[in-house]
N, C-alpha and C positions, 0 to 999 in steps of 0.2 A: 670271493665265492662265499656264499651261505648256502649251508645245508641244514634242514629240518627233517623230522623224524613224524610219520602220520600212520594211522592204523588204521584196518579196514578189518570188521568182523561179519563174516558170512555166516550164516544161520539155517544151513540147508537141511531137505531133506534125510540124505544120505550121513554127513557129516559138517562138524562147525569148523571152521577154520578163520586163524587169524593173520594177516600178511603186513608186515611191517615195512617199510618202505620210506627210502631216503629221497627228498624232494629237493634236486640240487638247483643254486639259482646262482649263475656264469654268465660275466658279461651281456646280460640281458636277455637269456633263453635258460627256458627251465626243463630239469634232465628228469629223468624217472629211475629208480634202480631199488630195484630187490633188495631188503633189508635179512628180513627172516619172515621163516610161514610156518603156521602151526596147526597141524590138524588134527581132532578128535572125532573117531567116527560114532556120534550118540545113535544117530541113527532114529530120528525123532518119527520120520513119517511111519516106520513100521507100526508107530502110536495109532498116530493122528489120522493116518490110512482105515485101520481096519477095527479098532473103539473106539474114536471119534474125540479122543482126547489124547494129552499125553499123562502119564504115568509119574507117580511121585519117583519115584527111581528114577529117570528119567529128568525130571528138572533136579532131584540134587547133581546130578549129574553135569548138568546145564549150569548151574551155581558155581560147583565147583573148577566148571569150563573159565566160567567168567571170572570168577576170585583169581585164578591162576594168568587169565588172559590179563588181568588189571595188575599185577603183579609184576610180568612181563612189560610193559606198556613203559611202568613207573622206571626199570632198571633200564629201557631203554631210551629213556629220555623223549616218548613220543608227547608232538607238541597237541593234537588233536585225533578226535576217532570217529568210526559210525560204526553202530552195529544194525545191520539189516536182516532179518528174518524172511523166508519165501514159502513155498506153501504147506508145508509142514504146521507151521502154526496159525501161519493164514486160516487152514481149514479145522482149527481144533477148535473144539467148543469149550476148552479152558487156556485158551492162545492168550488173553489178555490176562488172565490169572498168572499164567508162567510167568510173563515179562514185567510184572511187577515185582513177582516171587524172586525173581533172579535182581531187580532192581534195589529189592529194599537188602538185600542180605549180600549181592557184591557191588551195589554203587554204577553197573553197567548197564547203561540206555539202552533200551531195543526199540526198534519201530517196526513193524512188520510192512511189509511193502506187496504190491500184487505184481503179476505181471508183466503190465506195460511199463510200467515203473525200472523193472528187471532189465527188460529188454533198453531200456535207455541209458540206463546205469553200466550196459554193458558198452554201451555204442561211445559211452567218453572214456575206453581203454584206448581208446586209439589204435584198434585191432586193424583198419582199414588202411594207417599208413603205409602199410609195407604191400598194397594190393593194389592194381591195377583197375583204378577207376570207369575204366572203359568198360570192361565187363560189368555183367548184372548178377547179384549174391543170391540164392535161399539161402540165410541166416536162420541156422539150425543150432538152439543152446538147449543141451539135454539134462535135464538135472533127475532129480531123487519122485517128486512130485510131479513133475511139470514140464514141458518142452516149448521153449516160444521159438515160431516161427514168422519170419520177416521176409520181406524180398526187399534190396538194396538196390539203386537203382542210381548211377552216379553217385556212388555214397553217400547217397541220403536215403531213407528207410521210409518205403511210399505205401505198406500196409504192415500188419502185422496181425498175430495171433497166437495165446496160449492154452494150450492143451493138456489136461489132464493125463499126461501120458509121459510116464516118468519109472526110471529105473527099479525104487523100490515098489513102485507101483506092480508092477510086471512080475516083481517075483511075488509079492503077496496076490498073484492075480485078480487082480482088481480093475484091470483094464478091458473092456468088454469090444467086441468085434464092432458094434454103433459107431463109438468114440473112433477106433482105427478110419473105420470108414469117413467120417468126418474129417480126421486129418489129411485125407487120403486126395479128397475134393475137394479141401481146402489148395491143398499144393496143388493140384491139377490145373486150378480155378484158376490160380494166380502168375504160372509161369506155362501154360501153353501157347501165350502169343510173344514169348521169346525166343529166338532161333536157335542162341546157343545158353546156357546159365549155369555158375557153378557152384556147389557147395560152399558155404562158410560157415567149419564147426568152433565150438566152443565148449567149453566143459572137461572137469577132469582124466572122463574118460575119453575123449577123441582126443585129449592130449596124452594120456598112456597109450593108445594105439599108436599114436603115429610116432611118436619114442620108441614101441615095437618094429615098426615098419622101418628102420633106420636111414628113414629119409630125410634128407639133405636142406638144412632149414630154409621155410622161404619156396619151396616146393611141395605140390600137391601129395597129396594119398589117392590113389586111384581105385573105382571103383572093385577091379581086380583083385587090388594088393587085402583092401579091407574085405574083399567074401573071403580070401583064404588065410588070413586071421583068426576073421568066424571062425570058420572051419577046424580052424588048428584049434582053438581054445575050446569049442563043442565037443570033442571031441575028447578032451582032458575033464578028470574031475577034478572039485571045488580046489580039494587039496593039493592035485600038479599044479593046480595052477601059482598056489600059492609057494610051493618049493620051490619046481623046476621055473617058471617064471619071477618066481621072485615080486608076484603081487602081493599088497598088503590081503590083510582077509576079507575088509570091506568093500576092496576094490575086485577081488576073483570072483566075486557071483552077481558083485553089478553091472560090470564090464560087458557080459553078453547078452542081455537085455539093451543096453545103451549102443551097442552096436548094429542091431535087429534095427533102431531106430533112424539109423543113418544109413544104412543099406536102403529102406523104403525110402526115405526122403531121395535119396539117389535115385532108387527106379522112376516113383512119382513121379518126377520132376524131367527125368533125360538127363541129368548133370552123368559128368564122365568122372570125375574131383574132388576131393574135399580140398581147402585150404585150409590150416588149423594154425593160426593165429598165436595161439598157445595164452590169450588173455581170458579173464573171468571178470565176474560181479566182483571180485576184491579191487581187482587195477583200477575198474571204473569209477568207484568206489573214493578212492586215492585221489581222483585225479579231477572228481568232483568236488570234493574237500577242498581241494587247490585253489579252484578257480575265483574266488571270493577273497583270496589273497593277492595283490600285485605283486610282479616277479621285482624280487631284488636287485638293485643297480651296483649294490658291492661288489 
């Protein structure tokens, strides 16, 4: 048995996270398992959204994400990394200044990705194993900036499209009724000559939802269970949420925006379901790292 140690650095809107991750290689099949995950919520789009940069604050911030993430890496003996950036600095007009900023002063590569790129990156978690090929996906990943949506089709992804329309988007209201409408005919366009079709989310918060809903892994979230969620959490302010729920702070106020988002892709659509996978840009990430490696015979 050989085990390797690889790192995936997400660069999101909302928050940067780093997921470390043991890549076991057994008798000729190679395993995947959760090492450690580390999150820092900077919170870059709130920048990059509504001044069109980001802020020196902000990248020291970023700096010292990175000095700390490189630090981590080294103690744990990780053999390789990526760091990926998404629209947060995609869309800043000092995007390429940061990730040099943050290069020359922690040694940590960025590449900013768009995306279709995203959405590919996400499709080699192999979030699909564990689903029922026969059915047809809206692949719904909601991030901080951006929401890409796919329709899955024998688990192969036969259109796609990204959307402007992203968690901290919504609360800096910056998401205008045009864009909704466009997402709106997008999903309409693409899944009305399907009979049946169901959700496949992604993203931090359709994975704390459905950790809320204490549903049974491997089983859907229904459109039901997720309005009365809504519900419950609209109903509480920023700070119940953060007590009584026990959400972090960056996750109690983006949480119901990111919901609002899967609710309509549900109506859109006729889906009854979400399936949540529970994988992101980091696994895919991992596992694309991998693949340019042959599996071990020890």
């Amino acid at each position: 048995m050989k085990i390797n140690k690889y790192a995936a650095i997400d660069i999101g809107s909302n928050a940067v996270r780093m997921l470390i991750a043991n890549v076991i290689d057994r008798d000729g099949k190679r395993y995947f398992q959760k090492n450690a995950l580390v999150r820092v919520p900077i919170r870059l789009g709130e920048d990059s959204f509504t001044s069109g940069e980001i802020s020196s604050k902000k990248i020291n911030r970023m700096v010292k994400s990175m000095k700390a993430f490189k630090h981590l890496m080294k103690v744990h003996g990780v053999k390789d990394y990526r760091a990926y950036a998404t629209s947060a600095l995609r869309e800043a007009n000092n995007g390429q200044v940061v990730i040099e900023n943050v290069y020359r002063k922690s040694g940590i590569k960025i590449e900013i990705i768009d995306g279709r790129k995203e959405a590919k990156i996400i499709s080699n978690a192999k979030a699909f194993n564990t689903l029922n090929m026969d059915k047809t996906y809206l692949y719904v990943d909601v991030g901080g900036g951006s929401t890409e949506f796919s329709i899955l089709e024998n688990g192969e992804r036969i259109v796609s499209k990204s959307f402007k329309i992203g968690t901290v988007r919504l609360l800096n209201n910056l998401v205008s009724d045009k864009v909704w409408q466009e997402v709106k005919a997008w999903i309409e366009k693409h899944t009305e000559h399907f009979s049946k079709i169901y959700i496949l989310g992604t993203g931090g918060n359709i994975n704390k939802l459905y950790k809320m809903a204490g549903i049974k892994e491997g089983k859907p979230i229904s459109f039901l269970t997720l309005n009365a969620i809504y519900e419950k959490l609209s109903k509480m302010s920023y700070e119940e949420r953060i007590v009584n729920l026990e959400l972090n702070p960056d996750r109690s106020d983006v949480i119901l925006p990111a919901t609002q988002i899967y609710l309509k892709a549900l109506r859109w659509s006729g889906a009854k379901v979400i399936y949540v996978p529970q994988m992101g840009l980091s696994d895919g990430m991992i596992r694309a790292m991998v693949k340019k490696h042959p599996i071990s015979r020890e």
